[in-house]
Structure formats: structure tokens, C-alpha cells
N, C-alpha and C positions, 0 to 999 in steps of 0.2 A: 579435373585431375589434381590432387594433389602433389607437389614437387619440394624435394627437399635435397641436400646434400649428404652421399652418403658414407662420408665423411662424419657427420654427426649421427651416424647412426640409425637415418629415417631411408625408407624406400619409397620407389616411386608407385603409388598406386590408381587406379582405372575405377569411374564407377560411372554407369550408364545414366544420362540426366531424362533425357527423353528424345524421341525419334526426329527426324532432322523436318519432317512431312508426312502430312500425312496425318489419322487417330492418334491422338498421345502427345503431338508435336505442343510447346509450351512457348508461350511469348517471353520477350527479354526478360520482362520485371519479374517472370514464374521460374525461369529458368534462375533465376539470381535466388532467387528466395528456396529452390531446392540444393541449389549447390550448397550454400551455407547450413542450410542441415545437416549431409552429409558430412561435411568436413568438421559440423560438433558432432553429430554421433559418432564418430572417427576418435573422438578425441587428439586429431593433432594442436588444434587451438586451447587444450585444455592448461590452466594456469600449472598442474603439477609437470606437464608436458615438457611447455615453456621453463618453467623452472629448472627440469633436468637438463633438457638439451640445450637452450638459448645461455641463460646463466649457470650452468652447471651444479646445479644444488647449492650457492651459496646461503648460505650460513647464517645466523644471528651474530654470534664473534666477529664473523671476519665483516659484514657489513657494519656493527658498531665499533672495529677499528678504522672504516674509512669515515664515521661518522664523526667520533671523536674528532680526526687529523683535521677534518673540514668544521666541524664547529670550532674547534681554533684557530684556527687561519682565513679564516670567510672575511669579507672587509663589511657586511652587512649586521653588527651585533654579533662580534665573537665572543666564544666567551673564554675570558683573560683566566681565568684559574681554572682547568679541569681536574686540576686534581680531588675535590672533593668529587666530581659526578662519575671520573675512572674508579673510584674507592669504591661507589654505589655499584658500578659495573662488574666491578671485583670480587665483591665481598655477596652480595646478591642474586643481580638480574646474570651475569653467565654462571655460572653455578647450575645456574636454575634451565634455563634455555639459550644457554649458549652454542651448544650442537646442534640446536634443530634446524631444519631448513627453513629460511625466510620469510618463504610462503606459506609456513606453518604455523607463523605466531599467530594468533589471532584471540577473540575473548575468551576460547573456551580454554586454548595450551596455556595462557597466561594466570588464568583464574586458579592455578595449584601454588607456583609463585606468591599472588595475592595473599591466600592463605596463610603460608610461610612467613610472608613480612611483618600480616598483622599479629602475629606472635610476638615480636620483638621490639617494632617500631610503631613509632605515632602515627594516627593517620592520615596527618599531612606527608608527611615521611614517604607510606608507602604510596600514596596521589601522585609525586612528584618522582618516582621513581620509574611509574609505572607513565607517567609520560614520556621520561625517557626512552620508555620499550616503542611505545606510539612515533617516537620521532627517527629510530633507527631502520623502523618498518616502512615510514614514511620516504626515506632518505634515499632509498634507491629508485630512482626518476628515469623515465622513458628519454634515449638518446633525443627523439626528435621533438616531441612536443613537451618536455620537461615535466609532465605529471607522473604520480607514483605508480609504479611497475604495482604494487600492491594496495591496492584500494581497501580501505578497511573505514567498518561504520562500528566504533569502540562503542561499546555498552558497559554504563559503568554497572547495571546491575547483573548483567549475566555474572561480569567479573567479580562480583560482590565487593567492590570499593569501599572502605569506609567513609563516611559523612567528615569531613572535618567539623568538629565545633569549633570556634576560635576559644571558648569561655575552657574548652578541658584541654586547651595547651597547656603542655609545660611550657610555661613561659615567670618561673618566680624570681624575686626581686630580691636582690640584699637591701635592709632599712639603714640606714645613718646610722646608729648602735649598735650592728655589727660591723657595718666597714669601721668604727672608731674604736672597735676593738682585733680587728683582723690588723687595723692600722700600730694600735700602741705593742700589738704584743710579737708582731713580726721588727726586724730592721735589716738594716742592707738593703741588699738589692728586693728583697722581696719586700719589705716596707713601701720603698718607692714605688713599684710597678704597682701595691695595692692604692698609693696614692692616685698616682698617674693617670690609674683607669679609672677611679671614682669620679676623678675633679675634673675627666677629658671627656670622657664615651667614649674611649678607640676603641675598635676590635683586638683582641690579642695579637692577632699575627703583624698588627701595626702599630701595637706598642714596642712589639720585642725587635722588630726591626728599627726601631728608632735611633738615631744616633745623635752626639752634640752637634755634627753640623743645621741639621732641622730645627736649632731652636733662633729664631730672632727677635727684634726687638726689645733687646735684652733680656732674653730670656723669657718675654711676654706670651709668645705665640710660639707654634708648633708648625711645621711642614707634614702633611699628611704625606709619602710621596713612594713607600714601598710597603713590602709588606713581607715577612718567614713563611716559606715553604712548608706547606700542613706537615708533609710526609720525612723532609731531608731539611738539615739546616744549613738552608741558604736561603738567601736573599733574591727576591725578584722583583725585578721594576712594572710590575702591575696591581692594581688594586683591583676590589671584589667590583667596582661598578666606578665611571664616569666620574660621579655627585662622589666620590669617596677623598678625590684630589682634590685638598682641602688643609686650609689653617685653622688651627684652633687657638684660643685666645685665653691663657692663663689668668687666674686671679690672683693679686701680687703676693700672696700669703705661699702659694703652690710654688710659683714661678720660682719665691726665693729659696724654698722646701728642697725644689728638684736643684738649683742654682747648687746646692753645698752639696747636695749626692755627687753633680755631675764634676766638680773641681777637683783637676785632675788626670779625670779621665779623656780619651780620644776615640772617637768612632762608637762602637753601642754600646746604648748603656747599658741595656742586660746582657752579657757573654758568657761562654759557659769559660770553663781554666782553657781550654784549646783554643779561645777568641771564637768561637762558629755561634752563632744565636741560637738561644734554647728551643726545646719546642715546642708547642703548650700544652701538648695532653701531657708530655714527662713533666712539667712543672706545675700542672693542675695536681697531678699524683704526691707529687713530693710537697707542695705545698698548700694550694687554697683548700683540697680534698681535706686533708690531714686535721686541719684546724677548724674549719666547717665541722666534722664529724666530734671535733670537741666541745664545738658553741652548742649541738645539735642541731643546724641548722640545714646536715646535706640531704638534699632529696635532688630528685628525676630535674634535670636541665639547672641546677646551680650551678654554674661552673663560670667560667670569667663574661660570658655574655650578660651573667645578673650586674655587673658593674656598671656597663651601658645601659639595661634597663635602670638602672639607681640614678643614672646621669640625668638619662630621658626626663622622669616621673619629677626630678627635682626643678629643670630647668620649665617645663611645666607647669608646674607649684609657682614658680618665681613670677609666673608671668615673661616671661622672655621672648621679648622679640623673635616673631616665629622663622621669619626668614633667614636672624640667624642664628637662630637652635635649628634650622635644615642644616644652614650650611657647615655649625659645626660638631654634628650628629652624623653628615654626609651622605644625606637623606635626597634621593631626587625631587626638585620643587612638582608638584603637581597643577594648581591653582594658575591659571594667567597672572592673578595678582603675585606669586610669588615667582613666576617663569620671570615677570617684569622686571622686580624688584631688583637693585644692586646693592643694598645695602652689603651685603656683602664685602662688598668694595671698599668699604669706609672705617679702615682699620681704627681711625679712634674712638667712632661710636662702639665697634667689635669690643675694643679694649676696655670702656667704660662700662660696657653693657655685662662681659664676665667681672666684673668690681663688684657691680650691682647685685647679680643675681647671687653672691657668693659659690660656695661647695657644699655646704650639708654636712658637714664631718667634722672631728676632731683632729689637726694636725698634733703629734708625736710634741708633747711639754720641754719633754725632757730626751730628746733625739738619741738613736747608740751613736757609738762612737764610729763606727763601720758607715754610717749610715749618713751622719751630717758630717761635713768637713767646715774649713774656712769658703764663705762665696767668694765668689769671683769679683776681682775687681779693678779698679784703672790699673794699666800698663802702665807704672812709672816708678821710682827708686824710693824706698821708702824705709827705715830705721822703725823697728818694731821693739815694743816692749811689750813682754805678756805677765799677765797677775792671774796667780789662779788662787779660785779660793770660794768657797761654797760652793763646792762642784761646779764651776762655771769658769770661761777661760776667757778673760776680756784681752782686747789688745788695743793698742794705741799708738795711733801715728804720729810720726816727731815730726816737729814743721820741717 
């Protein structure tokens, strides 16, 4: 007999197994093995069943809002920024199958989606996307023994996936003859931020969050230590990964480049007029786009990530201490040899080692005026005389 609460809906129903004695009468183990028939051909054990009555037709949406809440706050590999993979959620996967029932997603509802994406996006793009769908399907876990309420064997070709090549990524590079000319024909702030990314490898959202308290050393090295909000301008004390919390080690040429930008200023160096930090796709638009489509150089993925490929490729080329081109790339060590390593640690090999390796560029001959100030220098009472004269403005300290 099946028994259920009729409360949810289910009755109680009667089905004869076999006679107690007597012709017909069934041992334990036949009696077990007819009951459970019944109760599939019933379909009360059926998954859409289950679905309706147990979990009440939950959703794709509403389990990829508990999945989100919990991939951020999990203490086992959280992940610190979702705001690109809610964008993905957003703009995408619910659009697409965000109403359906849970138990519904599987390769074949998903394979219409697939289609959709490879329209617009790369095929690592939509890979990455579509495991997202895998892991929100995944997410919902049997109270008692913790495995997934919905068992699924993805087939990446029913869903017709595409193949990533690595060789037909967009992945293109700015050369040293366009950063040294993005370099002389910008100034101000957008001069420096072109510097800054060449001769560092930050990410954007960790250049623009930079402020003068992150620079030490006299101005030598860099505090990696936050990063701009993709979506709103503000600041947040997380970075994209672990290996991202990190110094970087300026070459004295740079160091004293950003020195004269930063003189003066307090708190970030890039701000919009309201003090809030820019955000990079409005200042990709307004600026690197802009002048890219002048040099001829914009295509598919140029956009400020080509700064850190330029950085890579160069300190590469230099031969550079690989342990710390990880550490100041913000690359996780992979290798035992580099898990070992602390060079790291040894800031004056660090500082000797960016001397060495140089930047690849042309720094600004003849700097705007917006752009280079006086640098910064000892705190103490000093009688200034200035001479100007072939466009140049020397100054001289009185003993």
C-alpha cells in the first residue's frame, strides 16, 4: 500500500501483492520485488512526481538564486566576485530556461540555449556558461545522504558544445609600437593608466582601484589589494583569485613617471569629477576603443586585457625569473618547484629583477602638463628658484 499525506495532495491507495497461503502465495524477497513494481507503474516514485509534490516544481531561477548565495559564502572555494557569472545568469542562461522546472533541464532543454550562445559568443564562453547550468542542476542535494536530487550524465554532444581551440581564441596582443604610441598621444590620467598597465600586468578593475596609499618603497612597488566593482563604482576588498594578492615591483623610469602623475593627489588615482572610480567598459569606450579604431588596430578581445598579454610576452622575452613573473602577473604557482620557491619574498632581488628586465615602451619625451607634475620629495623647508627656458622648468635648491 501506498501511503502519503493528503495534505499534499496524494491518496491512499490498495493493490493486492499475492495471497497470504496457499497457490499464488510469494516469498519475502518476491513479495519485495512485486511491491516495487507496482509502486513504479503507479508512478508515485516518479522524478516529475517528486518534483511536483516533494519540491513543489522548483525552478531553474529560483534554485540558481540559492546557488549563487551559496557559491559566495561557502568557506570551501568561494567565489569572491560573482558579479561577472550573475551577468552570465542575467543576460543568458535565465532568459533562456529560467522558468522551467529543475527537473527539466537536461541536454536536450539546454541544447536550444547552446545554439543561441554560439551565435554571439566564444566557445570557451559558451563551455563555461553551460557549466554553470551543470552546477545549479547539480546544487540541489538530498537532505540526508547529500547527493543530487537530480542525477544528470551531460553529453557534450547531444548538446552540441563547441570544441574550444585554444589557437582561435581571441586572445590578441598590443606590440610596444602601439602602447608607445597610445602612450605619447594620450596624457593625464589616461596616459598614465596606459602606462601603468603596460609596465605592471594589472587587471583593470585593479588598476582603477589603486590608490597613493599602495605604492611603497618609494614608490618602487605596488600593493595589489582591491579591485572596481564590474557593474557600480565602488570598491571592494576582494580580488579575482588568492595568487592576485600581490606586489608588484616597478622599474625606476615608471616608478618616477607615475611619482609626478601622483604629486598631489590623495586616495585614487584614477577618479571620475564625483571622486567614485571609473568603470572600464565606460572608459574602454571613451578612450582605448576610440584610438585603437584610429591606429587600426581594434578587433574581437583588444580591450585592456591586451596590456597584460603585452606585459606577459615581454617579461618572457626578458627571460625573467619565472617565480616572479607568477608572483607579479598574480598567476597561481602550479610546479612544486614554484609552490616551494619564496623568492618572492626577497624584495631586493624583486626590485633588481624589474631594473633588469625593463618595460618595452617609450615613456612620454616631453610629458603634458596635466600629466607630469614636480615628484615628490623629502619633507623638509627648502627656498626654490625656478628658470624656465627651452620649454623645460628646472628648479634649484638653496643650501
Amino acid at each position: 500500500m501506498v501511503r502519503s499525506s493528503m495534505a499534499d495532495g496524494w491518496q491512499n491507495m490498495r493493490e493486492k501483492i499475492c495471497t497470504i497461503s496457499g497457490p499464488g502465495k510469494l516469498n519475502a524477497a518476491e513479495r519485495e520485488r512485486k511491491k516495487k513494481e507496482i509502486i513504479e507503474r503507479s508512478g508515485a516514485n516518479s522524478e516529475q512526481r517528486f518534483n511536483r509534490v516533494v519540491l513543489g516544481e522548483t525552478t531553474f531561477r529560483k534554485q540558481a538564486e540559492f546557488y549563487l548565495h551559496w557559491a559566495v559564502t561557502r568557506d570551501r572555494e568561494p567565489i569572491k566576485d560573482a558579479s561577472s557569472v550573475k551577468a552570465a545568469f542575467n543576460k543568458w542562461i535565465l532568459p533562456a530556461i529560467g522558468d522551467m522546472p529543475l527537473g527539466s533541464v537536461n541536454n536536450i532543454t539546454v541544447k536550444p540555449l547552446v545554439d543561441k550562445m554560439k551565435k554571439s559568443l566564444s566557445a570557451r564562453t559558451v563551455n563555461k556558461y553551460v557549466e554553470y547550468v551543470q552546477q545549479v542542476v547539480a546544487s540541489l542535494k538530498d537532505g540526508e545522504t547529500g547527493e543530487p536530487i537530480h542525477k544528470r550524465k551531460w553529453d557534450s554532444t547531444v548538446m552540441d558544445l563547441p570544441v574550444v581551440n585554444q589557437k582561435e581564441q581571441r586572445r590578441p596582443s598590443l606590440k610596444a609600437k602601439a602602447i608607445t604610441q597610445l602612450v605619447q598621444e594620450s596624457e593625464s590620467a589616461e596616459q598614465a593608466l596606459y602606462v601603468l598597465l603596460a609596465a605592471t600586468g594589472m587587471r583593470i578593475s585593479e588598476a582603477l582601484a589603486l590608490e597613493t596609499k599602495h605604492f611603497t618603497n618609494g614608490g618602487r612597488t605596488i600593493e595589489v589589494r582591491q579591485q572596481v566593482d564590474r557593474d557600480t563604482p565602488r570598491i571592494i576588498k576582494c580580488l579575482k583569485t588568492d595568487a592576485a594578492y600581490r606586489d608588484i615591483d616597478l622599474h625606476p623610469d615608471v616608478a618616477e613617471f607615475l611619482r609626478r602623475y601622483m604629486s598631489g593627489k590623495e586616495g585614487l588615482l584614477f577618479a571620475t569629477r564625483n571622486g567614485t572610480p571609473h568603470l572600464h567598459n565606460n572608459i574602454e569606450d571613451r578612450w582605448l576603443t576610440e584610438r585603437l579604431k584610429e591606429m587600426g588596430l581594434d578587433e574581437p578581445g583588444m580591450g585592456w586585457h591586451a596590456f597584460r598579454r603585452f606585459r606577459k610576452t615581454w617579461l618572457r622575452g626578458k627571460r625573467c625569473q619565472e617565480d616572479i613573473n607568477i608572483f607579479w602577473m598574480g598567476h597561481k604557482p602550479k610546479t612544486m618547484s614554484e609552490i616551494y620557491s619564496h623568492l618572492f619574498e626577497e624584495i631586493e632581488m624583486r626590485l633588481a629583477e624589474a631594473e633588469a628586465v625593463g618595460f618595452g615602451f617609450d615613456l612620454p619625451k616631453n610629458p603634458s602638463e596635466k600629466a607630469v607634475v614636480a615628484p615628490i620629495a623629502p619633507r623638509f623647508e627648502t627656498a626654490v628658484n625656478e628658470f624656465v627656458g627651452a620649454g623645460r622648468v628646472l628648479t634649484m635648491e638653496a643650501p
